[in-house]
N, C-alpha and C positions, 0 to 999 in steps of 0.2 A: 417524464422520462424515467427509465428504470435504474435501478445504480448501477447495473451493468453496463449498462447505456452511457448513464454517467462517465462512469471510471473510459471507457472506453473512447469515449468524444473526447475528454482532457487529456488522455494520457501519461497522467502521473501521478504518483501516491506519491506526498512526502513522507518518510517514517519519521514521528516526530515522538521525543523521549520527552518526558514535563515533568520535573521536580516540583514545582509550587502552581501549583492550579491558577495564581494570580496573575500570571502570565499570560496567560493563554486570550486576553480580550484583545492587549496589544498584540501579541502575534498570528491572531487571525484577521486582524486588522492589516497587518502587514501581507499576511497570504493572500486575503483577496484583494487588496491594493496592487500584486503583484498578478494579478490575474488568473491563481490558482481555483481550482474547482471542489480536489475533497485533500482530505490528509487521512492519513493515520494515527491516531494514538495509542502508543505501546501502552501493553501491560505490565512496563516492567521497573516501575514506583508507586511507591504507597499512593501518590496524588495524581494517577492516574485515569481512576475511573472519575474522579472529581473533574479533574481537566477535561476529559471526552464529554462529561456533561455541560459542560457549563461551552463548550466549543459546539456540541449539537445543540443546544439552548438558542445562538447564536443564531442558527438557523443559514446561516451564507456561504455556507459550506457544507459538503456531501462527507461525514465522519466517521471512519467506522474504526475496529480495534486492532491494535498488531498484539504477536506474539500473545496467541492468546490459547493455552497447552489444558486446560479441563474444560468439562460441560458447564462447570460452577463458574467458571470467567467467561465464558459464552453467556450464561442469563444474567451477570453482573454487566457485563458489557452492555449488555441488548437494554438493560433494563437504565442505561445510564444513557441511551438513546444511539448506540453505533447504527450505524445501517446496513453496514459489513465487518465481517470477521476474515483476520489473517493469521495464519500462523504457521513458527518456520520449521514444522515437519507436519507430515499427515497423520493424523488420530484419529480412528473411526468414528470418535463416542464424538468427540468435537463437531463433526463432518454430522452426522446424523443429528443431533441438537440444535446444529443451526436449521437444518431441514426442518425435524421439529413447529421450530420457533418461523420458518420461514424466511430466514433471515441468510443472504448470499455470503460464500464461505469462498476462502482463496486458500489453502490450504497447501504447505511447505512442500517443494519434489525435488528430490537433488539425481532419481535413479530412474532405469526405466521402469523398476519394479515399483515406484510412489506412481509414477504415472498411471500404470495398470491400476494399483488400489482406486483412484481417484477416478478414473473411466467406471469401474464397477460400482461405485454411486452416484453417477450419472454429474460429474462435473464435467464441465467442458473450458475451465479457465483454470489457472491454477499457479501460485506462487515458485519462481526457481530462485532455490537460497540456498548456499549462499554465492551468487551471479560467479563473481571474476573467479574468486577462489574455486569453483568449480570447472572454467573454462569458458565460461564468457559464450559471446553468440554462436562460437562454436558447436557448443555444447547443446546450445539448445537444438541449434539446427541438426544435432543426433539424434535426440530427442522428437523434434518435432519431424521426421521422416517417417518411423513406425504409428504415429501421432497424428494424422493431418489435422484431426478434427480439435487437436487440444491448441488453446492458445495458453501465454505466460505472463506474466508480471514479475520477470528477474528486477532481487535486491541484492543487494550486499556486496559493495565495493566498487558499485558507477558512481563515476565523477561526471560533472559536467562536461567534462571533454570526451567522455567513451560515451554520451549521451544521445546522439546520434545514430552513432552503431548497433544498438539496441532497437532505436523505434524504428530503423528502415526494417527489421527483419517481420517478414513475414508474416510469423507466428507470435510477437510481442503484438500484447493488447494494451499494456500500458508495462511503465518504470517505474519502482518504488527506488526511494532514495532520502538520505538525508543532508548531501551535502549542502544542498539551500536552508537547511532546520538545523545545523549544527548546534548540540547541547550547549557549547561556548557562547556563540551566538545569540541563545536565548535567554541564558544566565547573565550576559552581558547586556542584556537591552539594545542587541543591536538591529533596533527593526527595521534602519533603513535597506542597512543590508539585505538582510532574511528578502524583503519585496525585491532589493536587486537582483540577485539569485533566483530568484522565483520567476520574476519577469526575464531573466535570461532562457531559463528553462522552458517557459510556456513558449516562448519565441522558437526555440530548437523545437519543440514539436509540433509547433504550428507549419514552420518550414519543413520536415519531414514527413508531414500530412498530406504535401502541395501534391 
C-alpha cells in the first residue's frame, strides 16, 4: 500500500512533539495498541530526528516528519527514515526536494493563493494550518470549491469533539491532531491514556467512513 494510501485508509496523523527519544518505544506501543496507523513527528526538538528514527526503526507504524521548513530537514528527515514530509506553510525548495528524494510532501495552505502554488507542482493533497483559527470546515469548503481536485489534512486546533466534522467533509483526506499525543501526556507516561484517545479517535473515523 502506498503512504497515500495509507494516510488515507487511517485517517489521521497524530502530530506528535518528543523531547527524549526514550519515549518513543512506550508511546508507539500505546499508538498501535490504540489502533493507530502512522503519526507524525515534529521537527521541532533537538530529539527529534532521533525519535522519528528509532519510531521508523519500529517498523509498525507509517512515520513521517512535521513542521519540516528547509531542504536540509527534508534529507535529515528522509534519511532518519520519515516516509512523508509535513510542513505548516508551502516552500518550493521543500516541495521540490521531497520530489527529488521521491519522498510524498503535505505542504502547509492557509490561502487560495498556497493552493494555486501547490497545484502548479502537481500535488493533489495538501496540509490546512492552522484548522480552527483559520475557520474550520468552512473554510475549507471555500477552498475546496475552486479546488475539486485538491484534498486536505487540516491541523491545528481539532479536539476530539470537532472530529467528526472534519472527516464527514468531502475534501478531508485525513486529520492531523495532537490531542491524543499531548506533550503532558507523554512527559507524564501516560500511556494508558495516549491508547484511550487514540482508540477513541480511530473509532470516530471508522464510524465516519461507514
Amino acid at each position: 500500500m502506498s503512504v497515500v494510501a495509507e494516510i488515507e485508509g487511517g485517517r489521521l496523523v497524530p502530530v506528535i512533539v518528543v523531547e527524549d527519544a526514550a519515549s518513543v518505544p512506550p508511546l508507539a506501543d500505546a499508538l498501535v495498541a490504540g489502533g493507530l496507523r502512522c503519526a507524525e513527528v515534529t521537527f521541532r526538538t533537538s530529539a527529534a530526528q532521533a525519535a522519528l528514527g528509532v519510531m521508523a526503526a519500529d517498523g509498525r507504524l507509517l512515520v513521517g516528519a512535521g513542521t519540516v521548513v528547509t531542504p536540509d530537514q527534508v534529507d535529515a528527515a528522509v534519511g532518519a527514515g520519515a516516509a512523508f514530509i509535513v510542513s505548516p506553510g508551502f516552500n518550493v525548495a521543500v516541495v521540490r526536494r521531497c520530489a527529488e528524494l521521491g519522498v510524498p510532501t503535505f505542504p502547509g495552505v492557509a490561502t487560495a493563493s498556497d493552493v494555486m502554488a501547490a497545484v502548479a507542482e502537481e500535488l493533489d493533497i495538501v496540509k490546512f494550518f492552522p484548522a480552527e483559527p483559520l475557520g474550520g470546515v468552512k473554510m475549507i469548503s471555500a477552498l475546496a470549491a475552486p479546488f475539486p481536485s485538491m484534498r486536505f489534512i487540516p491541523t491545528g486546533g481539532i479536539t476530539a469533539e470537532l472530529l467528526p466534522r472534519y472527516l464527514a467533509h468531502r475534501a478531508v483526506a485525513a486529520v492531523g491532531g495532537s490531542w491524543m499525543v499531548a506533550p503532558k501526556l507523554i512527559a507524564g507516561g501516560e500511556w494508558d491514556e495516549i491508547t484511550r484517545l487514540t482508540a477513541e479517535a480511530v473509532a470516530t473515523a471508522a464510524r465516519t467512513g461507514e
